[in-house]
C-alpha positions as CSV (number, residue, x, y, z in Angstrom):
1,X,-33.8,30.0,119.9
2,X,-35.2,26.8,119.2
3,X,-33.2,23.2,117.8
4,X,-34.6,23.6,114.5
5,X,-33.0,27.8,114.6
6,X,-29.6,26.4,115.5
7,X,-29.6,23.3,113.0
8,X,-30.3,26.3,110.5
9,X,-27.2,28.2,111.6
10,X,-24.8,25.5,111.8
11,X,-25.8,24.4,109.0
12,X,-24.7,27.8,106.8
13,X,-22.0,27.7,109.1
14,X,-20.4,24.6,108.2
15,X,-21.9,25.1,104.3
16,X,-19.6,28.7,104.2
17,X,-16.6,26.5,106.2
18,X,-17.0,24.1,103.4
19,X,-16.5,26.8,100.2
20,X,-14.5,28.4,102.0
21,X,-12.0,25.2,102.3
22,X,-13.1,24.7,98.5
23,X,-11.6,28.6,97.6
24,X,-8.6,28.0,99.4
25,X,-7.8,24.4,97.9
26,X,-8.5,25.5,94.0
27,X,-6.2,28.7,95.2
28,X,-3.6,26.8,96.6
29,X,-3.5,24.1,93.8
30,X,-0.8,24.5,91.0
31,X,-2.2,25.6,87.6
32,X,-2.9,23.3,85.0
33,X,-0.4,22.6,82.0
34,X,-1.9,24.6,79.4
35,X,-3.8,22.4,76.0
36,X,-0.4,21.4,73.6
37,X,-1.0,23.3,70.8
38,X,-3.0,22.4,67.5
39,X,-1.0,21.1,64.7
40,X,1.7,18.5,63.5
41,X,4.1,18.1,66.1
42,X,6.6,17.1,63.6
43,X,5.9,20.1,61.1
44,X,9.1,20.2,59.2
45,X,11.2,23.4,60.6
46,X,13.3,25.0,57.7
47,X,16.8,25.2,58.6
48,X,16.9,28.8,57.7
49,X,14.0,31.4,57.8
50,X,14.6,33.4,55.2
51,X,15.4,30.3,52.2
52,X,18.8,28.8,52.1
53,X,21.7,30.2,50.4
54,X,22.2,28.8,46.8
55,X,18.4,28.6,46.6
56,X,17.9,32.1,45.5
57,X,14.7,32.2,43.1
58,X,14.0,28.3,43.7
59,X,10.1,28.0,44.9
60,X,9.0,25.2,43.0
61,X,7.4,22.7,45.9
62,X,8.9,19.4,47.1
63,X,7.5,16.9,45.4
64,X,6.0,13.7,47.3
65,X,5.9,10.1,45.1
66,X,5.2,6.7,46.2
67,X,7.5,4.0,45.8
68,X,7.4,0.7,45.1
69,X,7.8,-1.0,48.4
70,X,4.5,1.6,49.7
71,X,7.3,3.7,51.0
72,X,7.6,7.7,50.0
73,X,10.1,9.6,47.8
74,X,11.0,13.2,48.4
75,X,12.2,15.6,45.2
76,X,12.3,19.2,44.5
77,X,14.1,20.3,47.7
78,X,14.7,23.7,47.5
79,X,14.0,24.9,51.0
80,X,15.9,22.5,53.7
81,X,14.1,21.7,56.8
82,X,14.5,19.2,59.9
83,X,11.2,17.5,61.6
84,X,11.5,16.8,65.0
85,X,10.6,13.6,66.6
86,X,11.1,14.4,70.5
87,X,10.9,11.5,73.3
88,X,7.2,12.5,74.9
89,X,6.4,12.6,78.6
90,X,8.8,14.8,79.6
91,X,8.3,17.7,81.8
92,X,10.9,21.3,81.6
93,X,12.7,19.8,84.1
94,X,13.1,16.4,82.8
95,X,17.5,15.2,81.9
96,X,18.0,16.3,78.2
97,X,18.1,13.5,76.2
98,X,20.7,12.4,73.2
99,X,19.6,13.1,69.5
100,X,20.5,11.9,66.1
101,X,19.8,13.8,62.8
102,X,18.9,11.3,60.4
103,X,19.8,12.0,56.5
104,X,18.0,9.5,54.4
105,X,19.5,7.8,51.2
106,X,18.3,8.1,47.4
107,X,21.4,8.5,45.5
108,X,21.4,12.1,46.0
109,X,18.4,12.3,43.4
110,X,15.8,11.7,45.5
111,X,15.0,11.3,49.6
112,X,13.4,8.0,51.0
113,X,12.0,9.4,53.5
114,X,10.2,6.4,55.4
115,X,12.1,3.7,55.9
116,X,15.4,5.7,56.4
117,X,13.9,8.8,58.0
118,X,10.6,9.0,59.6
119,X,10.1,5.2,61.2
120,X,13.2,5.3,62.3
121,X,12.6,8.5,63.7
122,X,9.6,7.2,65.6
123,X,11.3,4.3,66.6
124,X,14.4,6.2,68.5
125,X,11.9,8.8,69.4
126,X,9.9,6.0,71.5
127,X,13.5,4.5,73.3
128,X,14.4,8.1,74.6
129,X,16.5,9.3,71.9
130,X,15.3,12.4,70.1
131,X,15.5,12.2,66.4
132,X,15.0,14.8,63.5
133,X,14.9,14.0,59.9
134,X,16.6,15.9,57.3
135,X,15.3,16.9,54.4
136,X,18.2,18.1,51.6
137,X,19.1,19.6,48.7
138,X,19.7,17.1,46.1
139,X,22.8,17.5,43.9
140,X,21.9,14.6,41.4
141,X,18.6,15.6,40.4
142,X,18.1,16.0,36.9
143,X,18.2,19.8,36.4
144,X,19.9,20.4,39.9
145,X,22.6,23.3,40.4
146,X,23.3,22.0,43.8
147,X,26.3,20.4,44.9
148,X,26.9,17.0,47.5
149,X,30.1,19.1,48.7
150,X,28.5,22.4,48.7
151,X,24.7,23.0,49.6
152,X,24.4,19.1,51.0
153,X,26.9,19.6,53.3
154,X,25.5,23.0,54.4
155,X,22.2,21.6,54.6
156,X,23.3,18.8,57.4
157,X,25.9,21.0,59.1
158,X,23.3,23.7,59.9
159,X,21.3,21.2,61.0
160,X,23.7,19.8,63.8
161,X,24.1,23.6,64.8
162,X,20.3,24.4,64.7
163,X,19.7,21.1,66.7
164,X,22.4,22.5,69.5
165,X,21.1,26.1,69.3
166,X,17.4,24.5,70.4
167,X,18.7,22.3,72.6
168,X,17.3,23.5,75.7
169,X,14.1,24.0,73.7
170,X,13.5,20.7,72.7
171,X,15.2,19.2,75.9
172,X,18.1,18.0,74.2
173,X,21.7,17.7,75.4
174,X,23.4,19.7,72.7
175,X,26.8,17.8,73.9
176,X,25.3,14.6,72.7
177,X,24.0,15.5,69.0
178,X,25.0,13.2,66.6
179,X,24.2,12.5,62.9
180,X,23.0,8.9,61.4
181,X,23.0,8.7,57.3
182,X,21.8,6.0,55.2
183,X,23.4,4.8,51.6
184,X,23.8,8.8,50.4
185,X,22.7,10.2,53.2
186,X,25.5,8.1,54.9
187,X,28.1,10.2,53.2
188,X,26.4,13.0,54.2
189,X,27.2,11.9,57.6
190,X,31.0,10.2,57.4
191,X,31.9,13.8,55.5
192,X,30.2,16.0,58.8
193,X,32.0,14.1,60.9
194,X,35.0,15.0,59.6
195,X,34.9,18.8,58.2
196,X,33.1,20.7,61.4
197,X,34.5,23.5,63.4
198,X,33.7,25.5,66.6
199,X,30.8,28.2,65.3
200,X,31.3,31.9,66.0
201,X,29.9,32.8,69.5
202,X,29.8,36.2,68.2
203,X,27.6,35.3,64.8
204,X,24.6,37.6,64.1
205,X,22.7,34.8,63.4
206,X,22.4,32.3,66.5
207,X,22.2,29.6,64.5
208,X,26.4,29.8,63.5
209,X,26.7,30.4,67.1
210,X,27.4,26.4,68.2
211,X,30.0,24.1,66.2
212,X,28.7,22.0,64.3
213,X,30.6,18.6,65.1
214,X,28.3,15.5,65.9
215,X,29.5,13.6,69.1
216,X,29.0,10.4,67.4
217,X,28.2,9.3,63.5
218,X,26.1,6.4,62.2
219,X,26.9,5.2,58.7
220,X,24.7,2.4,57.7
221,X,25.6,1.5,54.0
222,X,27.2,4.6,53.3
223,X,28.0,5.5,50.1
224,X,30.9,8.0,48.6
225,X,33.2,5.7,50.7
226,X,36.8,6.3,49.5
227,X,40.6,6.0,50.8
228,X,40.5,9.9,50.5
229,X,37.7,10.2,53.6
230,X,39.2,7.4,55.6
231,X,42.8,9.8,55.2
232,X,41.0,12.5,56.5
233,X,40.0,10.6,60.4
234,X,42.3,11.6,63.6
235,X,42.0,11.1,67.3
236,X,39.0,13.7,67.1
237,X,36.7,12.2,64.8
238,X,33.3,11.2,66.1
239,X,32.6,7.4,67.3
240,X,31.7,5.8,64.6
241,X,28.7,2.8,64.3
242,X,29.1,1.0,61.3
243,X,26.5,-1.2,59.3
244,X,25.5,-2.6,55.8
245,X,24.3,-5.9,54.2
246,X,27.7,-8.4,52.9
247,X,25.6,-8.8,49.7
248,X,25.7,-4.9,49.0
249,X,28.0,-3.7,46.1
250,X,31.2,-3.8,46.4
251,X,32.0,0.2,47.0
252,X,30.0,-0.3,50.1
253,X,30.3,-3.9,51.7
254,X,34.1,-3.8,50.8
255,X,34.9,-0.3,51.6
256,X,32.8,-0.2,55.4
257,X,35.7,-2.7,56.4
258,X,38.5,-0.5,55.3
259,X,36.6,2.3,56.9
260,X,36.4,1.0,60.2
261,X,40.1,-0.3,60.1
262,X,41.0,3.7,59.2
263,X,38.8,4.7,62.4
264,X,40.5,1.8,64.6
265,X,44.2,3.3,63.5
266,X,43.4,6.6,64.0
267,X,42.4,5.6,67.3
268,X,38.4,6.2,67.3
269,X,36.0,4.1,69.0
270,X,33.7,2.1,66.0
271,X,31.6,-0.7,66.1
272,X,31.0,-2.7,62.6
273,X,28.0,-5.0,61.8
274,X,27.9,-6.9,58.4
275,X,24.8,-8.9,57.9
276,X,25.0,-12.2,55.3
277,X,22.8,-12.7,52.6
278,X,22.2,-8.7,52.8
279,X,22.2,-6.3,50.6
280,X,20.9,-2.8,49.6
281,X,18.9,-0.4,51.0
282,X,16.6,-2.1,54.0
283,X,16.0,0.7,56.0
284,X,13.8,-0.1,59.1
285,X,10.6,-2.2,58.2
286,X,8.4,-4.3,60.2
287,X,8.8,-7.2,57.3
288,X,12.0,-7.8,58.9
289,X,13.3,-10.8,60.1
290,X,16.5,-12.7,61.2
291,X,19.2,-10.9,62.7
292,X,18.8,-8.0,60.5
293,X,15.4,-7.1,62.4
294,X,17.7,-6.2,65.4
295,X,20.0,-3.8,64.1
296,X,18.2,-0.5,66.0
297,X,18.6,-2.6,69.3
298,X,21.9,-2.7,68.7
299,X,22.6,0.8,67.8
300,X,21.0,1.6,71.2
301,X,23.2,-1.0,72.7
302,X,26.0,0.7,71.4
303,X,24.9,3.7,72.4
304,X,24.5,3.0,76.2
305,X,27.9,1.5,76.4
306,X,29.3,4.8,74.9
307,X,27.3,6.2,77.6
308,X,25.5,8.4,74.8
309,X,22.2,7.6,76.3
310,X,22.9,8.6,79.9
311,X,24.1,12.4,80.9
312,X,27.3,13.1,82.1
């Protein structure tokens, strides 16, 4: 055979070696993650699938204003739900991570749902802290049949269990589940940290399956603050991270004090910030400034040295 014959030959020769090391790499290469799928990845999920107890009949839709400082107003809640805001980047086998259910304030008339709910959800979302955003009933709505002591409470309380339940799910430590509350939604909190029991590992439903106490609480300008709640603390209510403005009313810049000397004799762990020349209602906004523009730092300050931020 001449050169040019053998050139030919070795040349399909190395040619079929080459595919052939081709095949074997694509085969022996892990498969690809597959596309995340379409949609809002924080679709609000209803806290229970088939309509909430006490809102039997109720289908009129929530109702979405604007407010005055460009922030949105939630009404009309008749079907509770929780949106998730989980920390990205992290594979199935990634630590679990804390989480805080946030219940915004609005005098229990209305939900303000930005500035004390979904930027402060992105904000703990982005520092490795899952976050999910609770949207309840509303007891002081004009019209409304729902009570702050009944269907409120329910509405946070199945969250904290339906946050545990999906821990593993949403790559959450359900250990380390805790509840945050501004202004009404801060009574919300103080009152679940405080009235919670074990669940019933035998429950039909999964969701009553986990207890439904958060492992810490943060109150910031809570309102519905009285000498009756602070009676009700003991060695195990939550740790408790306290904050409001000094120039808020009274019932709220006076009472947070008292509430954190209750916690302190009771023998819980509680950390209280009062800001001068503060009042009402300022959320998380990027027109912040002074001291008051630091307050998430130091919730997640006072989280790592509770060791909330790190697994046990």
């Amino acid at each position: 055979m001449n050169r040019s014959g053998l050139n030919t030959i070795y040349g399909l020769v190395l040619s079929l070696g080459l595919a052939t090391a081709a095949v074997a790499q694509q085969a022996a290469a892990p498969a690809a993650a597959p596309p995340r799928p379409p949609g809002n990845p924080h679709a609000a999920v209803p806290l229970w699938a088939k309509g909430a107890p006490g809102s039997e009949g109720k289908t009129a839709p929530e109702v979405v204003t604007g407010d005055a400082d460009n922030g949105r107003s939630v009404t009309t809640v008749n079907n509770p739900s929780i949106a998730p805001y989980l920390v990205r980047g992290r594979g199935p086998s990634a630590t679990p991570v804390a989480a805080i259910i946030i219940a915004p304030g609005g005098g229990h008339y209305k939900l303000t749902v930005d500035d004390e709910g979904y930027d402060v959800a992105k904000y703990l979302s982005g520092h490795g802290v899952a976050a999910f955003v609770l949207k309840y009933r509303l007891a002081h709505e004009p019209g409304s049949t729902y009570t702050v002591d009944g269907d409120e409470m329910h509405d946070i309380q199945r969250a904290i269990r339906m946050v545990k339940a999906r821990a593993a799910e949403w790559g959450i430590d359900p250990e380390r589940v805790g509840v945050m509350g501004f202004s009404a939604g801060g009574e919300l909190a103080v009152k679940a940290a405080t009235r919670f029991d074990d669940g019933n590992p035998a429950a039909p439903d999964p969701l009553d399956r986990p207890g439904d106490k958060p492992a810490f609480q943060v109150l910031m300008y809570p309102g519905g603050l009285t000498p009756e709640i602070n009676a009700t603390f003991n060695k195990d209510t939550p740790p408790a991270f306290l904050l409001c403005g000094a120039d808020d009313q009274p019932g709220i810049a006076q009472q947070l004090p008292l509430l954190f000397v209750a916690l302190k004799k009771a023998g819980v762990s509680a950390e209280l910030h009062e800001y001068a020349g503060v009042g009402h209602g300022f959320g998380l906004r990027l027109t912040q400034n002074g001291g008051l523009a630091h307050w998430p730092e130091l919730l997640l300050q006072w989280m790592d040295t509770r060791g909330l931020l790190r697994a046990k």
